[in-house]
C-alpha positions in Angstrom: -8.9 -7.6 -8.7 -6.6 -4.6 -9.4 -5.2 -2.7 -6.4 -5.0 1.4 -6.0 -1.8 2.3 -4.5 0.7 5.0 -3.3 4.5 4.1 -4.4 6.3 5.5 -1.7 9.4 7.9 -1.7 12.3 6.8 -2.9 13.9 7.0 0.9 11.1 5.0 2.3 10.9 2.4 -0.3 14.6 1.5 0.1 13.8 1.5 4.0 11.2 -0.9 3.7 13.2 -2.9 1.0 16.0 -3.5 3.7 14.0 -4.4 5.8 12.3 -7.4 3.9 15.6 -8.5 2.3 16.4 -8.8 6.5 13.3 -10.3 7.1 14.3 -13.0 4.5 17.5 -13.7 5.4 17.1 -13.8 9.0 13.5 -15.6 8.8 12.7 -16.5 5.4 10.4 -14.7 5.0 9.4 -13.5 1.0 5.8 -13.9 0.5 5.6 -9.7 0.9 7.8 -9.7 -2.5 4.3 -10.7 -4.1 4.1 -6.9 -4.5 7.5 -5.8 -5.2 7.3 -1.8 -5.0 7.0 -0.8 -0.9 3.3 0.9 -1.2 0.3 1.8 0.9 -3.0 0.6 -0.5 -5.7 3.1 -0.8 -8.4 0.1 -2.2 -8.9 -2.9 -4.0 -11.0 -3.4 -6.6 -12.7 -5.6 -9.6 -13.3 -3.0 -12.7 -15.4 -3.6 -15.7 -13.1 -0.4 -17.7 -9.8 0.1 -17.0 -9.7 3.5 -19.5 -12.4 5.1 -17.6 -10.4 3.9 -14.4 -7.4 5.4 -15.9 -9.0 8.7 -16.8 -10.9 9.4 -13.5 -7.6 8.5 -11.8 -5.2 10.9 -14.3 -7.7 13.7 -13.8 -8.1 13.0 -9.7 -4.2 13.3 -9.5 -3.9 16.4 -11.7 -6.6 18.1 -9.3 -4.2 16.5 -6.3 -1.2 17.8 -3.9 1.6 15.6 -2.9 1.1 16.1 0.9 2.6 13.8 4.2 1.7 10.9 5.9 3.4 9.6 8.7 3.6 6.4 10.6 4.5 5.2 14.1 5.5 1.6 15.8 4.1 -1.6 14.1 1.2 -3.7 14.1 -0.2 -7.0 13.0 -3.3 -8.4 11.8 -3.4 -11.7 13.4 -4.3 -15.5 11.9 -2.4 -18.3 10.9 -0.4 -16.3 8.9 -0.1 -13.2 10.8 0.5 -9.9 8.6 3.7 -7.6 10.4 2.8 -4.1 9.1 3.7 -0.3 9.6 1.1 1.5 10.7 0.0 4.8 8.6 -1.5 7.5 10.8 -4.7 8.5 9.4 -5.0 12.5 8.6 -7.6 15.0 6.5 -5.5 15.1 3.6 -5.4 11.1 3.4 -8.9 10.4 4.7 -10.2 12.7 1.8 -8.1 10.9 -0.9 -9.5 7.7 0.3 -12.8 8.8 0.9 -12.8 10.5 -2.6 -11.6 7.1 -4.4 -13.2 5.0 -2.8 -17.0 6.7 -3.4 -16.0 7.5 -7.1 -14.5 4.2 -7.9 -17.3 2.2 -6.5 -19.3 3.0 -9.0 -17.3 1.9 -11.7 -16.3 -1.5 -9.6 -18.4 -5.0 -9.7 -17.0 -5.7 -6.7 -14.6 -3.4 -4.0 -12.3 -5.0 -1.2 -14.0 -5.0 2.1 -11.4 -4.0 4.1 -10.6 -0.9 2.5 -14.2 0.3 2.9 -13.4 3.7 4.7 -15.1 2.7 8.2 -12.9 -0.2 8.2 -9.8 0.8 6.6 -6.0 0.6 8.3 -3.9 1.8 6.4 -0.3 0.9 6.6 2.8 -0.6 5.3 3.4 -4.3 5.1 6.6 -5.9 5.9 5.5 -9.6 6.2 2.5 -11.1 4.5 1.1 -15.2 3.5 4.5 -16.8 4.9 4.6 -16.4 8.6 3.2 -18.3 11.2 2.5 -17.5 14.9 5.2 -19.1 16.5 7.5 -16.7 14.4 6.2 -13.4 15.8 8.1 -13.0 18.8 11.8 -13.4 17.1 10.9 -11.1 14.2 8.9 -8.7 16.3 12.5 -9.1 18.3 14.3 -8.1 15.2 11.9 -5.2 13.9 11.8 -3.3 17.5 15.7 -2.3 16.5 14.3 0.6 14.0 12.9 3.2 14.3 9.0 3.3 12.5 8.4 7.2 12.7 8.6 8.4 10.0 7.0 11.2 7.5 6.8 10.1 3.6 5.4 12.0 0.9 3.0 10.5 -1.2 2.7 12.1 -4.7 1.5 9.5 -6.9 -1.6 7.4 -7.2 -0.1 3.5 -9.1 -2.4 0.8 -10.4 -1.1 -2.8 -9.0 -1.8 -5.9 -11.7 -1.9 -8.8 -10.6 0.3 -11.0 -12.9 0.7 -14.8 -12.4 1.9 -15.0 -8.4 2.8 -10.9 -8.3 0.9 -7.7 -7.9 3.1 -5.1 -10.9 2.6 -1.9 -11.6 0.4 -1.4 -14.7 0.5 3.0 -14.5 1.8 5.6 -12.0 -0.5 8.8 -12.4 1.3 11.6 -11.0 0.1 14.6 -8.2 -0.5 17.7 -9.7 0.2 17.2 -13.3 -0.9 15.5 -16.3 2.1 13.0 -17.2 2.0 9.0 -16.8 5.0 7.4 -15.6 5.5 4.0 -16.9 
C-alpha cells in the first residue's frame, strides 16, 4: 500500500517536527516518525503500475495550482492507541483535488484505503500515531493546548509515500504547476 500525500511548507513542517520531537521527549512518543516528512494524506492505495501512477499524477499536478488549506484546534481518533491529529478544514479547492484523485486513481488501484473514501475522509495532520494509549491523553492533550493550531499552509506538491521496512519514505514529489520531479 503506497500513500498519496501533500509535503507541507517548509514553516509548517518544522512546526509539526517540534512538536513531535516534544511529544517524545516529554511522552515518548515516536511511532508518528514512521512517516518522517509532516504531510496530509490525500489516499492510500495498492497499485498494479506505478508509471502510469506516476504519469497521471505528473500530468494532474502540471494542470494544478498551489492554493491554502487551513486548520484549527486538534482532534483524535479514539481506540487503544488513540491518534492526536490537526485537523485540516475541508474547502473547494481541496475537496476537488481529493475528489479528482481519488475517482481517477481508483481505477488503476486493486484495492483503495477506506478511510480516505471522500464521504468518509478527515483530513488532517498527525502528531501522535500506534504508540499512545488512553490514559496518556489528558497530559499530552495538556501539553498540545499551549500552541496555537490555526494556521494556513500552502500545499503545492502531490509526494508518493513507500512504505520501506517499518517507515513510509518518499519515493517522488510531483510539483503544482510544472512539469519537474523533485527527488
Amino acid at each position: 500500500m503506497i500513500a498519496i500525500t501533500s509535503l507541507l511548507d517548509k514553516t509548517h513542517s518544522e512546526r509539526v517536527s517540534e512538536l513531535t520531537e516534544h511529544l517524545e521527549t516529554k511522552f515518548g512518543l515516536s511511532g508518528v516518525k514512521i512517516t518522517p516528512y509532516p504531510h496530509l494524506t490525500l489516499l492510500t492505495a495498492e497499485i498494479p503500475d506505478m508509471e502510469e501512477l506516476k504519469q497521471y499524477l505528473e500530468l494532474t499536478c502540471f494542470e494544478a495550482p498551489d492554493f491554502t488549506i487551513r486548520t484549527t484546534g486538534l482532534g483524535i481518533f479514539p481506540g487503544p492507541s488513540p491518534v492526536v491529529y490537526i485537523p485540516v478544514l475541508r474547502t473547494p479547492p481541496l475537496n476537488q483535488l481529493h475528489n479528482k484523485l481519488h475517482r481517477d486513481i481508483s481505477e488503476m488501484s486493486s484495492e483503495m484505503g477506506v478511510y480516505y473514501n471522500p464521504n468518509m475522509w478527515l483530513p488532517h495532520i498527525t502528531l501522535a500515531l500506534g504508540d499512545t494509549t488512553p490514559a496518556m491523553l489528558g497530559p499530552v492533550l495538556s501539553f498540545l493546548c499551549n500552541y496555537n493550531f490555526t494556521w494556513e499552509i500552502t500545499l503545492d506538491n502531490i509526494t508518493i509515500l513507500q512504505q520501506c521496512g517499518d517507515y513510509y519514505l518518499k519515493e517522488e514529489e510531483f510539483r503544482f504547476g510544472r512539469r519537474e520531479l523533485i527527488s
